[in-house]
N, C-alpha and C positions, 0 to 999 in steps of 0.2 A: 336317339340324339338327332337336331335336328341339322338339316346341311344346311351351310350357306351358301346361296346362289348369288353371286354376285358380277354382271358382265355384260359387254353390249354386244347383241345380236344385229343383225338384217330385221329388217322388216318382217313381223312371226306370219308362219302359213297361215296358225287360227285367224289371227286381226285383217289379215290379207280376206280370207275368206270372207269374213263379214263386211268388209270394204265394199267386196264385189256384190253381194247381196244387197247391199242398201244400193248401189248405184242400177242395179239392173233395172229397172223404171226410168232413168233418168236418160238413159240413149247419149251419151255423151262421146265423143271421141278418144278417150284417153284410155287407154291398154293397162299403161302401168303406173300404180298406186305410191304415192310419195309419199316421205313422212309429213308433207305439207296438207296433203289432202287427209292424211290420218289424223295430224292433232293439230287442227286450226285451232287460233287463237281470237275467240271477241270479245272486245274489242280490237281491232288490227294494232298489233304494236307500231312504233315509229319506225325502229331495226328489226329485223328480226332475221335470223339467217339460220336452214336447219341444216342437221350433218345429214347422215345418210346410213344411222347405225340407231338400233334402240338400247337403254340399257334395264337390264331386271335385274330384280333385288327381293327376296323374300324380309329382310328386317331394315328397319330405316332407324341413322343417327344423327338425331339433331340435336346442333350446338347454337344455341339463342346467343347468346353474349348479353347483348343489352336489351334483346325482344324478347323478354319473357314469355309476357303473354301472346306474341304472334306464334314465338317458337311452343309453346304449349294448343294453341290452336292449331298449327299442323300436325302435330304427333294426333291431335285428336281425327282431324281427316285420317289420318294414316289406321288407326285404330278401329274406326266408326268401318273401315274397308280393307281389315280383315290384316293389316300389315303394322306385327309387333316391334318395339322398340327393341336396339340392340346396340350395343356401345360397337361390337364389329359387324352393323349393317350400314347399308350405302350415307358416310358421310354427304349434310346438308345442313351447311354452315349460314345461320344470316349475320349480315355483318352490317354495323353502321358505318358508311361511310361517305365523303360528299364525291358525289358521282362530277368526274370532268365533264368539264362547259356544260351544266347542269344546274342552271337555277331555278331549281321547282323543286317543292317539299313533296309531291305526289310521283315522283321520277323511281327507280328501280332499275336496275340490271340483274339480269339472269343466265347463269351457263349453267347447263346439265352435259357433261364430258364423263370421265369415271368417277367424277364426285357432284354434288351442285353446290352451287356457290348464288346466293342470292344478297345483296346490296341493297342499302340504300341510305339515306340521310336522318329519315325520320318515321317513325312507325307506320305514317300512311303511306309510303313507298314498298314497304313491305311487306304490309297487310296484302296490296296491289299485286307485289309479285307471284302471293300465296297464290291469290285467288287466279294467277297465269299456271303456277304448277299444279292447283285441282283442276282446271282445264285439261294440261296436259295429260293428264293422269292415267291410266288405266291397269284392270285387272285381268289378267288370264291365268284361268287356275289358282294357283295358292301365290304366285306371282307381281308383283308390281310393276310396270314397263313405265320411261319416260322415253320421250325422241331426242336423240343427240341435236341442243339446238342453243342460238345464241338470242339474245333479245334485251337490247337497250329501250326503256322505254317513259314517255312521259303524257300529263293529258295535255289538248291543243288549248284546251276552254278549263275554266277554275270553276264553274258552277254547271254541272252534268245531273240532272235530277227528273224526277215524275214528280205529276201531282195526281192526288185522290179527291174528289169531289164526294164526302163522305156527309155533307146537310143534307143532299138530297136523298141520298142512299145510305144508310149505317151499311158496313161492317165491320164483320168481326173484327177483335184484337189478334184471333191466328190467321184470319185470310190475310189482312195488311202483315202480318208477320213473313208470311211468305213471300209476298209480291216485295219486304222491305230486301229478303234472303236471295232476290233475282236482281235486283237493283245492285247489290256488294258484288253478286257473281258476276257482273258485266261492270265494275267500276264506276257505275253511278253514285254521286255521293250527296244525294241533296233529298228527300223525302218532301217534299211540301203538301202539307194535308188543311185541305178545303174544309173546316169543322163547321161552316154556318154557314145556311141556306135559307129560301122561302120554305123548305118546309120543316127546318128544324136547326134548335141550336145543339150541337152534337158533345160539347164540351160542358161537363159538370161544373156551378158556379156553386160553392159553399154560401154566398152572400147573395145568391139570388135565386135561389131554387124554382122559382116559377119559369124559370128559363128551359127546364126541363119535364115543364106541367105539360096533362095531356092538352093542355087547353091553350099553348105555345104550338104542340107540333101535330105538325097537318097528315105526318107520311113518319110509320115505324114510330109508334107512340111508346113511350119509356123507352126506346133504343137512345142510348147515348154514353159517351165513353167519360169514367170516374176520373178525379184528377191523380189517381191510385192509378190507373191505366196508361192515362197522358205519357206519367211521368216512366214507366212499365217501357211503354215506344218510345220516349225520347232518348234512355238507356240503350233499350235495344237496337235504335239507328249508332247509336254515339260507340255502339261494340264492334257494330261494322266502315266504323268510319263515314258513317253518314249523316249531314246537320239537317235538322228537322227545322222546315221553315210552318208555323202555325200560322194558319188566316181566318182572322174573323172579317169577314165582307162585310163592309158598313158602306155609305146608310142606304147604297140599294140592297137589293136580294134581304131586307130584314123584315120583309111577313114577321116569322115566328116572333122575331124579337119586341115588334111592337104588340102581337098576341100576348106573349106574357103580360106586357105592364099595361095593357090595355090603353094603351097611346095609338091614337092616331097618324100622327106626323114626326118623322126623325128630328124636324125644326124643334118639337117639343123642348121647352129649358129644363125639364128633369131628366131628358136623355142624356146629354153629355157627362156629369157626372157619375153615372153608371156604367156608361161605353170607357170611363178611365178606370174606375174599381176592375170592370171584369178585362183591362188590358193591364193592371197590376195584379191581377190574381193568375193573370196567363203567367205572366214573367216571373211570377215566384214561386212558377214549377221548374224553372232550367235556368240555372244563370247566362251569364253574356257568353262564356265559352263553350258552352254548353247549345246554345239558344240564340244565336246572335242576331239574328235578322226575325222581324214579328213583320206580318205582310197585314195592310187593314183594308185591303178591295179598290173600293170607290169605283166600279167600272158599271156601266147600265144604269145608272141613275133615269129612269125613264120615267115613274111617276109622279105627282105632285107632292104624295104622301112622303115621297126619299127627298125632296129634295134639303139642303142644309147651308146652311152660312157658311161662306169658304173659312171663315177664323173658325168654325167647330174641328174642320180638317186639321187645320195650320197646331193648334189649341191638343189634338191626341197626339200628331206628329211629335211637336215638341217635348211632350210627357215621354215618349216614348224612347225619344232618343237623350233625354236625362237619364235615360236607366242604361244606359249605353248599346241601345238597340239602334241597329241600322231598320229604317222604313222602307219597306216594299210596296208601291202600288201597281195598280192596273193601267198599261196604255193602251187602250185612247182610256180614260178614266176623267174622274176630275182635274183639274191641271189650273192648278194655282200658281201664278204670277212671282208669287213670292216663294215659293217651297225653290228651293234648290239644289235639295240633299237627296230626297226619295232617289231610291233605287226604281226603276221601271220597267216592266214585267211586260213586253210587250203579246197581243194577240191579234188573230185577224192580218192584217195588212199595214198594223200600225208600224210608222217609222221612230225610231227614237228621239227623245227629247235632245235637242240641244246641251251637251254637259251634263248630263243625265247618266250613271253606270245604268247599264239594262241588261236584262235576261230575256232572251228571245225564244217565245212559244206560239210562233206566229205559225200558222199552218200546221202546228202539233197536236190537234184534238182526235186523240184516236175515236172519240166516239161519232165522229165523222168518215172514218178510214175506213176502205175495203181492203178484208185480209192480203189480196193482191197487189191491186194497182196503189195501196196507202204504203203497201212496201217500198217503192219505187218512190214514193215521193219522199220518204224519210229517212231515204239512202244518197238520194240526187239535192236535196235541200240543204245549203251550206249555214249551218249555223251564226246566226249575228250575221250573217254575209259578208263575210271576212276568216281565212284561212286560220287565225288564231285569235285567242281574246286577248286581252287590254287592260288598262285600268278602268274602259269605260264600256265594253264588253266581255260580261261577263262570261255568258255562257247559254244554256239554255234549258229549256223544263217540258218535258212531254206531258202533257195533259189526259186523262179522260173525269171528262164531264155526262156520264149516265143520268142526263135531265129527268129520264122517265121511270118512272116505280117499275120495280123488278119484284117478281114472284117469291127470288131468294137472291140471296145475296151474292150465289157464285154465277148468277145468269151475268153478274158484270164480266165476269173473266170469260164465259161463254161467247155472249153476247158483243163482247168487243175485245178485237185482238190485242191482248194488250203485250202478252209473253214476246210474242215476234216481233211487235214494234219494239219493245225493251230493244231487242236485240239491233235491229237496225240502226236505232238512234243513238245507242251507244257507240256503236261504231261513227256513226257521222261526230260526235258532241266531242268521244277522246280523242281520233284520229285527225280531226279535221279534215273540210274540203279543199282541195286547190282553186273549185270556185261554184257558185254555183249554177243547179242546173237546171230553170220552171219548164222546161222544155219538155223534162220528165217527169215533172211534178202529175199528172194525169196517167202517163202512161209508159212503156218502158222504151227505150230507143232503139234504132234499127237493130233489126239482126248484125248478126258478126260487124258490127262498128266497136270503137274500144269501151264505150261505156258501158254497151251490151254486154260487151266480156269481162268489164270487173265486177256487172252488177252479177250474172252466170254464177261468176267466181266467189263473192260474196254469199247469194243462194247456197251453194253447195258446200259453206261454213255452218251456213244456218241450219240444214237438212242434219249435219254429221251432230250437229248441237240438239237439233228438237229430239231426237233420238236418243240421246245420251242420258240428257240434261231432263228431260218433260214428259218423261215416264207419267200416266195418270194427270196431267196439267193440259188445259186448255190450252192448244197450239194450234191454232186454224190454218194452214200454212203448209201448203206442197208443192214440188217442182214447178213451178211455170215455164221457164225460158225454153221449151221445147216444143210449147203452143204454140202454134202459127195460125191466122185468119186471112183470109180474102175480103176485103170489104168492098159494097156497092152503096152510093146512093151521096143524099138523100135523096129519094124520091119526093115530090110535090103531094102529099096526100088531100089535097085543100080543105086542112080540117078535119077529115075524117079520118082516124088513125085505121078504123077498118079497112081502108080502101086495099086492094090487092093489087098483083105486079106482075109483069109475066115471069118472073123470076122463082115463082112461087112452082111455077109448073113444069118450065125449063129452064136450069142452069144452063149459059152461054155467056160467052165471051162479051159481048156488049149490048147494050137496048137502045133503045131511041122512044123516047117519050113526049109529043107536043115538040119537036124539035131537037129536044136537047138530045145526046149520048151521053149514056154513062158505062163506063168499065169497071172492071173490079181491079183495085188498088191492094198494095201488101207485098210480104207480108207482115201484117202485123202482130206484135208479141205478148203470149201470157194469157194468164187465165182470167182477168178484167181486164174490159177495152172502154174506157170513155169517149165516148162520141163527142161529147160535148162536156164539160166540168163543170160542173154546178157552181164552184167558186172561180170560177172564168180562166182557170189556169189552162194555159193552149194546148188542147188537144184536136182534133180530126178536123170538126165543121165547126163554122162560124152562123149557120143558120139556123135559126131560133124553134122549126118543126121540121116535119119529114120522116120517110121511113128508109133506113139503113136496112140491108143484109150481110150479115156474115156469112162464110164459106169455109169447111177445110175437110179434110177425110181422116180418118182416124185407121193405122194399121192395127188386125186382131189377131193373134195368132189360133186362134180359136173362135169357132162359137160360143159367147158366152154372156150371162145379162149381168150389165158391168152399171154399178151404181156411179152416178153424176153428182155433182153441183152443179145447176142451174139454177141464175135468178137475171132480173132485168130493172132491177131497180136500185137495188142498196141503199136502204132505209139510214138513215142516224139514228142515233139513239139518243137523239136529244129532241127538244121543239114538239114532241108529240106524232105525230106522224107526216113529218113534211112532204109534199109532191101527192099524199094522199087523195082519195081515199085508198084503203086496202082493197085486194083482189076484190071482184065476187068469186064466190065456188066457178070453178070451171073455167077460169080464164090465170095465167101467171100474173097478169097485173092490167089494172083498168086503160092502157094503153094498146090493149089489145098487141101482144109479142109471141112468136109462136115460134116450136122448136121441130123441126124434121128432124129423124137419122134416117138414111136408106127411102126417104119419102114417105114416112109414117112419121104422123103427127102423133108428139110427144105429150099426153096430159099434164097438165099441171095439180101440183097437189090438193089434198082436198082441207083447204084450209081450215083453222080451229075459231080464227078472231076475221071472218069476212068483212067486208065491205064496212072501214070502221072509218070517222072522220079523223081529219085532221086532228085536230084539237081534243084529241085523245092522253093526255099523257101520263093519267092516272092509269091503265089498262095495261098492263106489262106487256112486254113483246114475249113471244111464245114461237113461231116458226114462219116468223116474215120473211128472216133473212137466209140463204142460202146454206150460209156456216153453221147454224145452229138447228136447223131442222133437221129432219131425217132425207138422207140420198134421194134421186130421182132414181132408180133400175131400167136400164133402159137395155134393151137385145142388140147385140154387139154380132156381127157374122164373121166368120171367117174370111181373114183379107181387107181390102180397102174399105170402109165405112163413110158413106156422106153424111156431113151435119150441116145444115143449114136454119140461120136462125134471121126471123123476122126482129126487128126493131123502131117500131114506131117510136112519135113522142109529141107531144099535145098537150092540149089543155090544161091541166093543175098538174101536171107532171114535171116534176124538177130533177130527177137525175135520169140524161139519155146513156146509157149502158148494160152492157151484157156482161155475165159472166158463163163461164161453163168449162168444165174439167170431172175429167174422170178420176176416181180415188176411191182407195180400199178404207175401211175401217179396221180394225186389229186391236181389241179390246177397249175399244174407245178412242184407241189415238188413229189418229188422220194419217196415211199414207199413199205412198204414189203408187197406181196401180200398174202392175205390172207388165211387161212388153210390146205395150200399147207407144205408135209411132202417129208422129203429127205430120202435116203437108198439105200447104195449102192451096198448092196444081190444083187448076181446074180440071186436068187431063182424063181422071174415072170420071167425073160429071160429063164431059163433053164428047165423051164415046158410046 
């Protein structure tokens, strides 16, 4: 017979133990383990307030009322994790009800005391809450633990979503499935998928099949998704409470689409007829409730062959929203005089339209983002620029745009952070900013300053979650806030990125070059430092070349040869190989950047795709970038270790930055290596 364990404890020994094990890398000052630090919540609720006791439960009862289907989705987490249903285990009651001074349908309250009690108004409130109590969740032994905790909670923004750029790129129906299943676990509720591109229309037309010919698409020929599929994901977001925004880009980015019909010009008068069948054949996959917003591009019209009569625009718009579809376009896009209903999707730096609702994805292209320093900007960046949305702020949309052909189709999850950024952004999109912050957008802010410490504090949700959560899943992303650097420069290289420094042969407190002095400044934080920001956001120098040095010592408890991340460039993964060319063998990148530890110069890998141009962007990326290659190994002595790295920048080179952190691998997934301490005293250099 089996016993009921039903009761709230302290904080368990086992969970303590493992607490300490994950933070032992991390050198933090904190002794002892809260239930705050145990079961962070991401997104940050608005309240939240934990006890100070945990409760276990071997069998769970749940009473739906009017949630059927939510309350039958928890029994099923409870189930899938090992904890059976029991009419006398720990009652967890949902209940429908209108939460005080609470007007939002996505709102939820939550207490876990000796029972839990979860609330709300309407399915999506307590879908919402679910996905806070699988958060919470855990297992020890044959056991289920929650943290005694309170949590009132609502979003700041009504439109919280990703986009997938899937013309350039297919995949799969299960990779988007899973990347849809990361999006519900952080409360994002907006799916918008990119299905046409230049090199393919990605969406099956019954009435125009050549739209799917090899002789349409340029890139992954017969890759394309069935309207049997479509309609497969528009389900499948609609199960997790997420609206599925479709976009067919018109009339730039349509290569394929004028391949198919063998048209020249979007001006064409057989186009527009066809652009309305295959925008009534989209919508009579998902009705209005279902479906309600159809997105139709208009951004980059750059050639002569795109360009179209503003009444072709005005003329889809219209049809469009007789089907009772709200329009979403691209700003800065086409911008017609008379439209005054589009919803506008901002990117880039674009400001919103006057009376215009907008969705702001201005500065959100992960496939621009370095795993580090793109964390910082997607934590510090205040959505819409404004603490909450509006009737005319919507919200906003994380993008990645993978412009360039991939090997395989999980090189995009590899190849660009996207898991970690989920996570960030959702915290910025539900939680809202108090304001925002481009100060940080580059890089992280002082040491022990407050921004430092909620970003720290953030970090070390995120570490307890990639752990938990990203078992086997692309998570590029390890402690940084313990890196510190010395920086010198820039030095005057005139032109020659080779030029040398005395810095190169003696570390010291200051040089004097042709007059000038310079010092070493810091320190500064994390495991990417932008010198300069290739999209002008403020970081270090204002001067256009030069060569930078970094500085710091790394404590070892040991001898031992401790694999790195090093890189100096951080490619995008878009445009083909911007800042280009790639390495040659034997140098880390054509700016000539060079790494000492202990005064041995560090080689650089021995690359697979050398010395490739720009204008490459058929050639998949393979191990440009620092994340996705294989470690640098580099001999670590016992006690203080110097690292010193050169940093030129010049000629066709477009991003000045270094990255470099130490880190274990452990079956594949990324973690922070062990007892290794940062410091960025000159004091071992200068003895």
């Amino acid at each position: 017979m089996n016993t009921m364990i039903y009761k709230t404890t302290p904080l368990s020994t086992a969970f303590t133990i493992w607490l300490l094990w994950l933070c032992m890398g991390c050198h933090t000052e904190k002794t002892l383990i809260s239930l705050e630090d145990s079961f962070p919540v991401i997104p940050t609720p608005q309240e939240i307030t934990y006890g100070n006791k945990q409760l276990s439960f071997e069998f769970a009862a749940v009473s739906a009322n009017e949630f059927k289907k939510e309350g039958d989705l928890l029994v099923g987490f409870f189930n899938d994790n090992g904890i059976a249903t029991s009419k006398n285990g720990l009652k967890i009651h949902l209940l429908k009800k209108e939460l005080p001074h609470m007007d939002n349908e996505e709102a939820y309250s939550l207490f876990i005391g000796d029972t839990i009690t979860l609330t709300a108004p309407t399915n999506k409130g307590i879908f919402y809450g679910i996905q806070t109590l699988k958060q919470l969740f855990r297992k020890q032994n044959r056991l289920g633990t929650f943290p005694e905790i309170k949590i009132v909670d609502w979003p700041a923004f009504k439109i919280r979503g990703f986009m997938h750029d899937t013309g350039r790129n297919f995949q799969s129906i299960d990779q988007l499935k899973e990347q849809i299943d990361v999006l519900a676990q952080y409360k994002m509720n907006v799916f918008h998928w990119h299905l046409t591109d230049d090199p393919g229309w990605r969406l099956e037309s019954k009435k125009y099949p050549e739209l799917q010919s090899d002789k349409a698409t340029a890139r992954g020929k017969g890759k394309f998704y069935t309207q049997e599929e479509f309609k497969e994901i528009l389900e499948y977001c609609a199960d997790r409470q997420i609206t599925l925004i479709p976009e067919f880009d018109i009339p730039g980015h349509t290569t394929a689409f004028r391949r198919a019909f063998s048209l020249e010009s979007m001006a064409d008068p057989k186009i527009l007829p066809i652009l309305l069948d295959l925008f009534d054949e989209l919508m009579s996959l998902g009705n209005k409730e279902a479906m309600p917003y159809i997105h139709i591009g208009t951004d980059e019209v750059q050639n002569k062959e795109e360009y179209v009569d503003n009444q072709m625009i005005l003329t889809i718009m219209a049809h469009i929203k007789e089907k009772d579809r709200e329009v979403i376009v691209w700003k800065d896009g086409i911008q017609i005089d008379e439209d005054s209903t589009s919803i506008n999707q901002l990117w880039a730096q674009f400001n919103p339209r006057q009376g215009h609702p907008f969705i702001d994805s201005r500065a959100n292209y992960i496939n621009h983002l370095d795993p580090f320093a793109g964390m910082a900007r997607l934590f510090f960046q205040q959505p819409c620029r404004q603490p909450q949305g509006d009737e005319l702020a919507l919200g906003g949309i994380l993008c990645a745009w993978p412009d360039n052909n991939v090997n395989e189709e999980r090189d995009i999850l590899r190849q660009n952070p996207i898991y970690p950024s989920i996570l960030f952004y959702s915290d910025a999109i539900w939680k809202g900013k108090d304001r925002n912050y481009p100060e940080y957008w580059a890089n992280l802010p002082k040491k022990d300053s407050p921004e430092f410490k909620r970003f720290e504090a953030f970090e070390n949700k995120v570490l307890v979650h990639r752990d938990l959560f990203f078992e086997g899943k692309e998570f590029p992303y390890i402690k940084q806030t313990h890196i510190e650097w010395s920086l010198l420069g820039p030095f005057d290289h005139q032109g020659d990125v080779k030029t040398t420094f005395e810095v190169e042969n003696n570390v010291k407190e200051s040089y004097t070059v042709e007059d000038k002095t310079y010092k070493w400044e810091g320190p500064y934080m994390g495991a990417t430092i932008h010198l300069k920001h290739f999209f002008g956001f403020p970081s270090i120098t204002e001067e256009e070349n030069g060569t930078f040095y970094a500085y710091t010592q790394i404590y070892s408890p040991e001898d031992r040869i401790q694999d790195f991340w090093v890189g100096f460039h951080g490619w995008s993964r878009a445009g083909g190989r911007r800042g280009g060319p790639t390495p040659k063998l034997g140098e880390w990148h054509h700016t000539n950047p060079q790494i000492w530890v202990n005064d041995r110069l560090i080689d650089p890998p021995v690359w697979k795709q050398p010395n490739l141009d720009v204008d490459t962007q058929e050639i998949a990326f393979v191990d440009e970038d620092y994340f996705y290659r294989a470690p640098t190994p580099i001999r670590l002595k016992k006690g203080w270790n110097k690292v010193l790295l050169k940093i030129p920048h010049g000629n066709s080179s477009w991003k000045w930055m270094f990255s470099c952190t130490p880190l274990n691998t452990i079956h594949g997934n990324v973690r922070e290596a062990e007892d290794l301490r940062f410091n960025a005293s000159l004091d071992t250099a200068l003895k």
